[in-house]
N, C-alpha and C positions, 0 to 999 in steps of 0.2 A: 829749159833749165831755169831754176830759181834764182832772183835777182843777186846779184854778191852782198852778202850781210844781211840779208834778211833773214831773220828767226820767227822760229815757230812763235819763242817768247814774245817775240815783238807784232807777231799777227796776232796774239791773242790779246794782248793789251791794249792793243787800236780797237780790236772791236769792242773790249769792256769801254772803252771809251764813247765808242759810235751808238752802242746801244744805252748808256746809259743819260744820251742826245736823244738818241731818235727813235730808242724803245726796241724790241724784238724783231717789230715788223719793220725796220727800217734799216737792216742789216740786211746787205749782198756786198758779193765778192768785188762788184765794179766800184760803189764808194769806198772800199776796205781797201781796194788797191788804192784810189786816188789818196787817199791820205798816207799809203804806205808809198807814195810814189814807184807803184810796181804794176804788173799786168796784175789780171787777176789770174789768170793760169800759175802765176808761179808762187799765190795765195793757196790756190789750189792743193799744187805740187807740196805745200807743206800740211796742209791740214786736211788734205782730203776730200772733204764734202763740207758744205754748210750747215750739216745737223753735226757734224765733229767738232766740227768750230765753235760752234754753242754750247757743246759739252764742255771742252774744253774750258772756255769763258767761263761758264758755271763754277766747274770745278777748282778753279784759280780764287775766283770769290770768294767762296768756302774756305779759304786759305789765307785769307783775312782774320777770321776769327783768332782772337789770341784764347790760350786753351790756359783755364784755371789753373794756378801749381798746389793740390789737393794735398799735398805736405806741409804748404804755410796758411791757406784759408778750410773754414770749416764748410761744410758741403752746402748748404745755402748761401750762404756770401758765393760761394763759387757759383752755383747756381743761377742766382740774381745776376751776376757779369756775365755769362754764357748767354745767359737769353737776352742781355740787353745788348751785348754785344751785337746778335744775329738779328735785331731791331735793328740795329745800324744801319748793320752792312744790307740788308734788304729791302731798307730807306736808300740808301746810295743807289743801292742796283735794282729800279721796281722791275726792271727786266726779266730778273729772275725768278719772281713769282709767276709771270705770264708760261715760263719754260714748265712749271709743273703739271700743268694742263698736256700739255703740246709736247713734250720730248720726253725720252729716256736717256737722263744723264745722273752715273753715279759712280764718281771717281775717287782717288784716293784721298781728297781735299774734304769729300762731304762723311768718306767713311770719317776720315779724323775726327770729325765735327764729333758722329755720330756716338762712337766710342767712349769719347771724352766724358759726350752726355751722362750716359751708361755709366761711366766711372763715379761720376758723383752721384746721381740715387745709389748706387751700392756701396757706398762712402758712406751715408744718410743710414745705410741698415735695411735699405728693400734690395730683395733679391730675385732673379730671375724674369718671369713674367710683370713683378711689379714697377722694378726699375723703370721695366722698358714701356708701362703705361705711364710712368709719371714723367719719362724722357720725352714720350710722345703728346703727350697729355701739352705740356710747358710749348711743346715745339707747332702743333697746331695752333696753340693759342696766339703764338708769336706770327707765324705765316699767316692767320687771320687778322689782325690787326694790321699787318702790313698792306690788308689788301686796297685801305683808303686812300694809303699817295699811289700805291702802281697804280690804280683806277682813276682817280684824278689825272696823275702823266698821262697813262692811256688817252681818255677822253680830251684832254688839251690838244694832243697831237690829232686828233682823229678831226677835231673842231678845225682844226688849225689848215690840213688836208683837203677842205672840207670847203675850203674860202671861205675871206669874211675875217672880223675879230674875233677870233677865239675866247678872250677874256671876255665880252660883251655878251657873247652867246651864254657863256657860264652863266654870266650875272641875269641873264633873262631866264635861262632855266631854273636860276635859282627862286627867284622873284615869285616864280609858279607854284614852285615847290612851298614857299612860305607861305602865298595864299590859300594852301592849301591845308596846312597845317594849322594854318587858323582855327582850321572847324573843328577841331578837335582838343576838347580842354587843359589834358596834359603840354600837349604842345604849343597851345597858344602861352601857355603862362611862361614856358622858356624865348619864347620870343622876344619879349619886349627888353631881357638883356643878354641877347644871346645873335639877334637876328640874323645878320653878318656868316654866322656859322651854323647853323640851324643843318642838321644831320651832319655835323662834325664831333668827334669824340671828344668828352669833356677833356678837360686839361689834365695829363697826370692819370688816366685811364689805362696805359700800360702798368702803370707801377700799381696801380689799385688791383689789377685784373691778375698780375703776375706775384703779387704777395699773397691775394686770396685761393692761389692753386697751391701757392708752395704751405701757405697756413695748413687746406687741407692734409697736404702729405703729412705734415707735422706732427696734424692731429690723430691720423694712423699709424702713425710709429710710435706717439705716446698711447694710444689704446692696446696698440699691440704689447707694447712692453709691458704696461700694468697688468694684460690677461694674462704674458707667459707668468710674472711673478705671483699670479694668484694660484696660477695653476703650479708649482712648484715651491711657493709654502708649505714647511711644515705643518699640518693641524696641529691644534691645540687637544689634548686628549679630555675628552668629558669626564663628569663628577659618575664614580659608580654610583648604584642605586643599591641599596640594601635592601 
């Protein structure tokens, strides 16, 4: 039998907790109970299996995001907070970028996401098929740019695992990395005031990458409109010819 007062709620928020400590791979039932001071059988007993427990996790996350209200902002502004929002939250939890690889989880947390998305391209004026490239188009761009701190977390722990300084190992693989990029002229020239972060995203690279996709959409909804209007002008009628 499950411990008195323990919730499903409350296993799923220790583990957002644990994983977002110890990463993906450092979630099991036996630390999940020690901090839930319970067995893990009756961790179990709530949540079923360990790939449930991750779904679940995920989909709590996803429930994070505050959803634009598309009655008081215009479809970009809304846009711009959606995505920057789901930078956030996938900065908080690099966990759950590793899950998209690794599991199938998709609950009613990430449809929300999803819908929302949806809602604003078809707010914007694309409809059907395009919405859902420019939904997905914004939403790859975001889970890729996230991949730099999960990969860093990743690698810290793994370093960490691994014995030894972990931050020292960095800096020594770093060290490698720069002399290496010496040899090559584009990147030597970023060196000399950049060194320190050398294969780190410039600063302000999210918002650069994320106004440059939305610019495009923009720029398709203004060529679209100007074709329909040409193509539904009246002509002008020519001069006869005697």
């Amino acid at each position: 039998m499950p411990r008195t007062g323990l919730t499903s709620e409350q296993i799923v928020r220790a583990a957002i907790d644990l994983m977002d400590t110890d990463g993906l791979e450092g979630l099991n039932m036996r630390s999940l109970g020690g901090r839930l001071d319970s067995a893990a059988t009756a961790v179990y007993w709530h949540v079923g299996s360990k790939d449930n427990l991750i779904a679940l996790a995920a989909d709590e996350a996803w429930n994070e995001i505050p959803l634009p209200d598309l009655t008081t902002v215009d479809w970009r502004t809304a846009a711009v907070r959606m995505a920057t929002d789901l930078y956030a939250m996938l900065t908080r939890h690099p966990w759950l970028v590793q899950t998209f690889g690794s599991f199938l989880s998709y609950g009613p947390g990430k449809a929300r996401h999803d819908d929302h998305a949806l809602a604003i391209y078809e707010a914007a004026g694309l409809t059907d098929s395009r919405a859902d490239q420019a939904a997905a188009t914004v939403f790859t761009f975001v889970l890729g740019i996230s991949l730099g701190s999960a990969a860093a977390a990743t690698l810290s722990r793994k370093l960490s695992r691994d014995g030894g300084d972990a931050k020292e190992r960095m800096r020594d693989g770093m060290a490698k990395a720069i002399e290496i990029a010496a040899g090559f002229p584009r990147l030597r020239s970023r060196l000399d005031s950049a060194a320190s972060a050398y294969g780190a995203a410039p600063a302000s690279t999210f918002e650069f990458g994320l106004q440059a996709i939305l610019d495009g959409v923009e720029a398709q909804l203004t060529a679209r409109s100007a074709d329909k209007n040409a193509r539904t002008a009246p002509r002008r009628p020519g001069r006869s010819r005697r």
